[in-house]
PDB file of N, CA, C and O in Angstrom:
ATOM      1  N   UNK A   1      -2.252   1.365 -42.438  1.00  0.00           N
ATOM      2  CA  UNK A   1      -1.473   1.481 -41.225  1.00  0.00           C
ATOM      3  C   UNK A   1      -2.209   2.423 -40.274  1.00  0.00           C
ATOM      4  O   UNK A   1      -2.689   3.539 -40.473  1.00  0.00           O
ATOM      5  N   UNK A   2      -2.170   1.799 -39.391  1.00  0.00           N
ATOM      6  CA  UNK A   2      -2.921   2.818 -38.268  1.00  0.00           C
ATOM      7  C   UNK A   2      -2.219   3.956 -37.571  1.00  0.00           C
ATOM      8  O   UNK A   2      -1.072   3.657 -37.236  1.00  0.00           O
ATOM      9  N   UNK A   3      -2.619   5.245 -37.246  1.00  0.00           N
ATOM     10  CA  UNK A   3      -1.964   5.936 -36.942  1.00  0.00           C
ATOM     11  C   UNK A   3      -2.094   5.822 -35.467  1.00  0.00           C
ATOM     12  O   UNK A   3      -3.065   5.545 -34.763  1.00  0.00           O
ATOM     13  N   UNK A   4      -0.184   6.267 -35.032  1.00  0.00           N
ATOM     14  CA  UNK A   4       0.085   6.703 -33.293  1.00  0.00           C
ATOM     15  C   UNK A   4      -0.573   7.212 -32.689  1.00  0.00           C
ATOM     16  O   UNK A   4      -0.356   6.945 -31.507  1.00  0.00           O
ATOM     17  N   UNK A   5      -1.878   8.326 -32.924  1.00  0.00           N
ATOM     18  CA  UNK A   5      -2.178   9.063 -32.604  1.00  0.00           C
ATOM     19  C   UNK A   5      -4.189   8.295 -31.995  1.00  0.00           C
ATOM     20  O   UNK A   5      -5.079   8.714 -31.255  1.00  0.00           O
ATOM     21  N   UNK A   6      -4.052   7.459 -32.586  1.00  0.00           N
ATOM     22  CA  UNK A   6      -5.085   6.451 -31.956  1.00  0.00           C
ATOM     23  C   UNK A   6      -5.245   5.963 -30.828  1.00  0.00           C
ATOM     24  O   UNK A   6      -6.290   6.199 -30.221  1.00  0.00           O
ATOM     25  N   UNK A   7      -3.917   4.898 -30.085  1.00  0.00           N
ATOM     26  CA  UNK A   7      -4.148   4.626 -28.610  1.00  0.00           C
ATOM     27  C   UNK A   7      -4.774   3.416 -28.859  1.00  0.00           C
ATOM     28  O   UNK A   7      -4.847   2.744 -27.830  1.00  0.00           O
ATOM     29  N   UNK A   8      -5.219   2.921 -29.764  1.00  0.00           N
ATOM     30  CA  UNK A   8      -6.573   1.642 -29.579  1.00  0.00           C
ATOM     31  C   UNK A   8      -5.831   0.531 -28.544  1.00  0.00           C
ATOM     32  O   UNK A   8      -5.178  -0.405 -29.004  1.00  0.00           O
ATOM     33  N   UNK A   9      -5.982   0.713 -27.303  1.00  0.00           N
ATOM     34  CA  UNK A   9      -5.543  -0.368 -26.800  1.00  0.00           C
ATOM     35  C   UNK A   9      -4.677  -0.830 -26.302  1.00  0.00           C
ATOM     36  O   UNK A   9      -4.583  -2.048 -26.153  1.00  0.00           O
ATOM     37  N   UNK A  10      -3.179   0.614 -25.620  1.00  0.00           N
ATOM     38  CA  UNK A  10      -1.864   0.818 -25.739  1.00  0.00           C
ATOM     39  C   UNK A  10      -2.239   0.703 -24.272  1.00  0.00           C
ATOM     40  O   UNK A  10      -1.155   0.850 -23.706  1.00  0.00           O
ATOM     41  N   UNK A  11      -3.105   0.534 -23.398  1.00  0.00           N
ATOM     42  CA  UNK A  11      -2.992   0.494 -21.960  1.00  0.00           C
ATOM     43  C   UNK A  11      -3.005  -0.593 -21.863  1.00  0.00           C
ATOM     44  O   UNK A  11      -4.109  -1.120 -21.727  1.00  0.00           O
ATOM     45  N   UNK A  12      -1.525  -1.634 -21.892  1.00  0.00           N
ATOM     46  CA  UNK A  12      -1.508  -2.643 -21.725  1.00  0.00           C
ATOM     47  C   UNK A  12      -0.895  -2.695 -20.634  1.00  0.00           C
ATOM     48  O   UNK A  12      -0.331  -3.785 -20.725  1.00  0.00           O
ATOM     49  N   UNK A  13      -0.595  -2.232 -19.587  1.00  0.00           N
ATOM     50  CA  UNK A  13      -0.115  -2.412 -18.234  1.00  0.00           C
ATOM     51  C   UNK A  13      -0.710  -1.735 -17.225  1.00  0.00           C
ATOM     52  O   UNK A  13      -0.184  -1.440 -16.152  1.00  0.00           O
ATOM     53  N   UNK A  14      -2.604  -1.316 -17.832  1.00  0.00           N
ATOM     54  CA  UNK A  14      -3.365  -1.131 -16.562  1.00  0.00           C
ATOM     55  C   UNK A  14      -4.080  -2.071 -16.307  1.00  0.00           C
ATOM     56  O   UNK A  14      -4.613  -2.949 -16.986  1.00  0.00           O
ATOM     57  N   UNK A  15      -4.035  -1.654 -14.559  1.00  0.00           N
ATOM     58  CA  UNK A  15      -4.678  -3.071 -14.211  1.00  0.00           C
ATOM     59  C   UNK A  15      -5.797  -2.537 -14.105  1.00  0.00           C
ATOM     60  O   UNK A  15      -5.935  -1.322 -14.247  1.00  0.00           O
ATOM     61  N   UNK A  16      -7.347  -3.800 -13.688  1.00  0.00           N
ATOM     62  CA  UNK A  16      -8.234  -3.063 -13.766  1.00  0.00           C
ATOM     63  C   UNK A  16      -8.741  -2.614 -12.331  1.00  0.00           C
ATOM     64  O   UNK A  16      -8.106  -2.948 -11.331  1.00  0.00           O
ATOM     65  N   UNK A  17      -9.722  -1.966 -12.259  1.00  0.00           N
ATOM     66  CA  UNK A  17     -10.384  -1.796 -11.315  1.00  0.00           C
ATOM     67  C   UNK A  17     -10.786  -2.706 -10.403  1.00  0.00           C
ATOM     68  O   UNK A  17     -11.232  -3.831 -10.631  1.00  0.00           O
ATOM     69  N   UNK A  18     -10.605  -2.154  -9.316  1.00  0.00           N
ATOM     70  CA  UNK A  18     -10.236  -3.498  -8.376  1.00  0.00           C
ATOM     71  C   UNK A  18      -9.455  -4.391  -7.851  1.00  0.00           C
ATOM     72  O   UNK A  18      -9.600  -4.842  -6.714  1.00  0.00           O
ATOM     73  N   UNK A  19      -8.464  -4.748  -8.736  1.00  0.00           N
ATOM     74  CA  UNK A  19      -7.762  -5.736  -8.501  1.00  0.00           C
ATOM     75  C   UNK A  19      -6.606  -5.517  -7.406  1.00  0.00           C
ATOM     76  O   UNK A  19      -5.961  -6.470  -6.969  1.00  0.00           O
ATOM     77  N   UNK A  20      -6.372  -4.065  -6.959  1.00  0.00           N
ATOM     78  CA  UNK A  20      -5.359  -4.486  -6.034  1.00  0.00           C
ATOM     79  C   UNK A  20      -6.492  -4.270  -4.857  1.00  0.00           C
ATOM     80  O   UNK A  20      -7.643  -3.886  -5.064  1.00  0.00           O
ATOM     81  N   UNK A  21      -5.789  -4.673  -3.282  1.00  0.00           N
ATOM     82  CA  UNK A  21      -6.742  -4.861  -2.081  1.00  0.00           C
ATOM     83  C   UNK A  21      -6.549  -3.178  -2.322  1.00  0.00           C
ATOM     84  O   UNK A  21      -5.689  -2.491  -2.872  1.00  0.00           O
ATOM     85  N   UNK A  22      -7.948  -2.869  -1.536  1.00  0.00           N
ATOM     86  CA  UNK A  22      -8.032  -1.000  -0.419  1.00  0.00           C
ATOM     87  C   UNK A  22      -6.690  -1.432   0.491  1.00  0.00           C
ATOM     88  O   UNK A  22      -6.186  -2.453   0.958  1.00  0.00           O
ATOM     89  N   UNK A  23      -6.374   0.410   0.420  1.00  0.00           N
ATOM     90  CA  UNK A  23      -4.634   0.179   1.488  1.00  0.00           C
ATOM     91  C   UNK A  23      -5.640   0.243   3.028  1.00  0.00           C
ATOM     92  O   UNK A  23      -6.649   0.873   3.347  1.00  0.00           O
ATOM     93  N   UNK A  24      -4.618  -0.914   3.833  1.00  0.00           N
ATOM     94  CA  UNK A  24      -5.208  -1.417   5.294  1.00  0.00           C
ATOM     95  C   UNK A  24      -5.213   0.278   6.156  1.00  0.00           C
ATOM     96  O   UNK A  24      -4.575   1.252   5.758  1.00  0.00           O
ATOM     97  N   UNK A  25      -5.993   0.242   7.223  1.00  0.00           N
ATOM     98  CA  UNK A  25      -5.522   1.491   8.318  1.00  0.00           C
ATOM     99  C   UNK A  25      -4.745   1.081   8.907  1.00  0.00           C
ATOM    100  O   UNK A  25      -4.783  -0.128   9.136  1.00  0.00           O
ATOM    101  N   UNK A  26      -3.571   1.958   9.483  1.00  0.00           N
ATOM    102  CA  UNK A  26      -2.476   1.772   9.989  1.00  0.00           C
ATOM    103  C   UNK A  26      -2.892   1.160  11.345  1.00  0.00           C
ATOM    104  O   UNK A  26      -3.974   1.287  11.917  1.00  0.00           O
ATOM    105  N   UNK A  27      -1.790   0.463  11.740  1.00  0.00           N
ATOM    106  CA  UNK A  27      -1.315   0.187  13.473  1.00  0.00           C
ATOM    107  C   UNK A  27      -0.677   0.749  13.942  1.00  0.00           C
ATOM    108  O   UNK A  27      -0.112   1.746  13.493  1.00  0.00           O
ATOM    109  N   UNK A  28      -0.570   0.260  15.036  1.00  0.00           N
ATOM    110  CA  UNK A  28      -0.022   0.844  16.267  1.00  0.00           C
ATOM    111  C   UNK A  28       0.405   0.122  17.346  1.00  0.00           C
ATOM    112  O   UNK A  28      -0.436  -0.547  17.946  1.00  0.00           O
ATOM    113  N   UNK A  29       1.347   0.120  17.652  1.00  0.00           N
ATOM    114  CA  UNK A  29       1.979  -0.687  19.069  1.00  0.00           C
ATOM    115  C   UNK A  29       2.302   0.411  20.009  1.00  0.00           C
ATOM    116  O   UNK A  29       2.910   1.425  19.666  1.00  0.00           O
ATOM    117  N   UNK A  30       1.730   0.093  21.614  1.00  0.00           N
ATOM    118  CA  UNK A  30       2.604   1.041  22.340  1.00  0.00           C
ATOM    119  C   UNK A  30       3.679   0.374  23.402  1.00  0.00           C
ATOM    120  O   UNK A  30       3.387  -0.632  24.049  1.00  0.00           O
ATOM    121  N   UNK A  31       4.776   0.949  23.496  1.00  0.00           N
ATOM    122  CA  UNK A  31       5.932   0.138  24.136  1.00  0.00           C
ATOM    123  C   UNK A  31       5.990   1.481  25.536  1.00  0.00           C
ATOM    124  O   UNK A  31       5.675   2.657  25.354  1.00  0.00           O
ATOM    125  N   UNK A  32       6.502   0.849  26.953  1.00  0.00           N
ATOM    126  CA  UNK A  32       6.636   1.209  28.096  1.00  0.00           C
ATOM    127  C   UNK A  32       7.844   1.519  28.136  1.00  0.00           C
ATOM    128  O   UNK A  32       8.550   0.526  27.961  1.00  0.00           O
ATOM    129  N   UNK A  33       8.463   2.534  28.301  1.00  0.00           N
ATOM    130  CA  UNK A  33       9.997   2.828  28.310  1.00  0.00           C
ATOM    131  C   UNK A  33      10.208   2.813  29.902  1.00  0.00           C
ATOM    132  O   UNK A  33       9.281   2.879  30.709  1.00  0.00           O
ATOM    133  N   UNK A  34      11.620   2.714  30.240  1.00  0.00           N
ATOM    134  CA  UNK A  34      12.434   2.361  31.451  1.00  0.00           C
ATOM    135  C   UNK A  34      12.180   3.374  32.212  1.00  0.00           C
ATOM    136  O   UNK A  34      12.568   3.221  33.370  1.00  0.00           O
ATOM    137  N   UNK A  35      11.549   4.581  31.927  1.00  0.00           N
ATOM    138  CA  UNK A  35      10.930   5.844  32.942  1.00  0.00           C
ATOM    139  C   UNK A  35       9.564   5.723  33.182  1.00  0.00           C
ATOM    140  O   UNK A  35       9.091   6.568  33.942  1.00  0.00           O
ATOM    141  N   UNK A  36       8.828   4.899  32.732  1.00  0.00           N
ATOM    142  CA  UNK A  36       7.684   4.805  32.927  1.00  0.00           C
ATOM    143  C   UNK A  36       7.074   5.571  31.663  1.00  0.00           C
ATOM    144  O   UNK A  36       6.046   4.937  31.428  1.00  0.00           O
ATOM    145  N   UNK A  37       7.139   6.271  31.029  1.00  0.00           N
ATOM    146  CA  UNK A  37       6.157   6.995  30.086  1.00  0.00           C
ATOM    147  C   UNK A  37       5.983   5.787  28.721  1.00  0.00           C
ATOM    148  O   UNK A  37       6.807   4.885  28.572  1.00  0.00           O
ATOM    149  N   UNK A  38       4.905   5.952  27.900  1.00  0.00           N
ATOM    150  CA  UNK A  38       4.357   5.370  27.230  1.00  0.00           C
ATOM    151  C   UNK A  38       4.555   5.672  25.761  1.00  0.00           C
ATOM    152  O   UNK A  38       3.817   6.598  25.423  1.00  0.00           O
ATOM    153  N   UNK A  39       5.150   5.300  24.971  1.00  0.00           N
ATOM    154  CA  UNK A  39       5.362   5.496  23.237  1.00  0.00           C
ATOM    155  C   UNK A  39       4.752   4.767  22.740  1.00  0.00           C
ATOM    156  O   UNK A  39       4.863   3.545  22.840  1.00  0.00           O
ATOM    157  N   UNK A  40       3.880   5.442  22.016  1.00  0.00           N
ATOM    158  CA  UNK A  40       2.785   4.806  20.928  1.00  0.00           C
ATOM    159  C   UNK A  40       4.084   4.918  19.219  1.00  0.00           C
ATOM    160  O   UNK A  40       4.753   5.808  18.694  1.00  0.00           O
ATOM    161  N   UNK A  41       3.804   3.391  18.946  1.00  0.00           N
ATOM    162  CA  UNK A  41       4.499   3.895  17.429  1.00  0.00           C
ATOM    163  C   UNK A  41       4.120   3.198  16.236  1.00  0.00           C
ATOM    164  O   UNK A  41       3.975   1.983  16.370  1.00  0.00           O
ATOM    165  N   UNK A  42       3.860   3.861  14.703  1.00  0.00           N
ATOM    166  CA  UNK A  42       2.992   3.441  14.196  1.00  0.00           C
ATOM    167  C   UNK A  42       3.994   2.843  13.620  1.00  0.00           C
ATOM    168  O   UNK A  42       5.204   3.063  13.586  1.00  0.00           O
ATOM    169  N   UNK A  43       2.948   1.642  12.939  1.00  0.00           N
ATOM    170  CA  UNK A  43       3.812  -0.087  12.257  1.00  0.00           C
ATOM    171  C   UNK A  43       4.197   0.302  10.656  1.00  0.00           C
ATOM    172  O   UNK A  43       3.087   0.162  10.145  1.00  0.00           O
ATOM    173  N   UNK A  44       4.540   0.455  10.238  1.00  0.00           N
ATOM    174  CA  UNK A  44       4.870   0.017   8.723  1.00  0.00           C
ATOM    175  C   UNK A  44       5.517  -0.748   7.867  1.00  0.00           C
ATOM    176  O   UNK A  44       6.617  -1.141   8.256  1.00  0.00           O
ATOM    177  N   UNK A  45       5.195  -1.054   6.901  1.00  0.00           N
ATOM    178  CA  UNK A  45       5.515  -2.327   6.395  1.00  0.00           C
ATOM    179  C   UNK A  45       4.557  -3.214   6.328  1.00  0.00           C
ATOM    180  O   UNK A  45       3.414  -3.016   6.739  1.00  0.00           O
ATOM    181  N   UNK A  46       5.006  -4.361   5.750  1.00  0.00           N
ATOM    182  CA  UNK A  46       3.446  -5.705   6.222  1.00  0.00           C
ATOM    183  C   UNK A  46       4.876  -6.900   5.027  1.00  0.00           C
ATOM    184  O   UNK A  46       5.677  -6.611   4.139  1.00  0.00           O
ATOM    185  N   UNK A  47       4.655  -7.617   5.417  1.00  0.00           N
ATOM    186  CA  UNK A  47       5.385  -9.312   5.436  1.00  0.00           C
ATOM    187  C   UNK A  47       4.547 -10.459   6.022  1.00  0.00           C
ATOM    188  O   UNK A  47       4.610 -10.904   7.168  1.00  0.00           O
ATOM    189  N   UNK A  48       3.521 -10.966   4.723  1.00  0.00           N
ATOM    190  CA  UNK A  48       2.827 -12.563   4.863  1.00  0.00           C
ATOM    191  C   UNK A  48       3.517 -13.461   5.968  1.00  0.00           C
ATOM    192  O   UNK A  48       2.805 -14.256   6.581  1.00  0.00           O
ATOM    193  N   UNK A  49       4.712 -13.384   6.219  1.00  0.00           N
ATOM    194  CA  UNK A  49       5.341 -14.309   7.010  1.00  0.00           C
ATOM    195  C   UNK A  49       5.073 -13.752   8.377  1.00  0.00           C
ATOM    196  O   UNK A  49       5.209 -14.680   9.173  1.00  0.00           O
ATOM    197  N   UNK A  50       4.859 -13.010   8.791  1.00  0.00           N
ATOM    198  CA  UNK A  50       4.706 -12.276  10.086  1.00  0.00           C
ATOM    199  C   UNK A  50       3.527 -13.028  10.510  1.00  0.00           C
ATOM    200  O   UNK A  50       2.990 -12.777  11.589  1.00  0.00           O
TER     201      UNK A  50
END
């Protein structure tokens, strides 16, 4: 019987290297408000359907 204290192989829910994408650099939208001044605002989130 093998002992607990081994590990041989218990990382069964890492993924490997690589496999998820690099996180994107953020966006930015800027919207014109009803006084004239300018709001920059950053996007978050992300939805394939977009």
């Amino acid at each position: 019987m093998a002992s607990d204290d081994e590990g041989g192989g218990l990382d069964l829910f890492q993924e490997p290297e690589g496999y998820y994408q690099p996180e994107k650099p953020p966006t930015y939208a800027t919207h014109k408000l009803l006084s004239g001044e300018e709001m920059r605002v950053r996007m978050v989130g992300f939805n394939p359907l977009w």
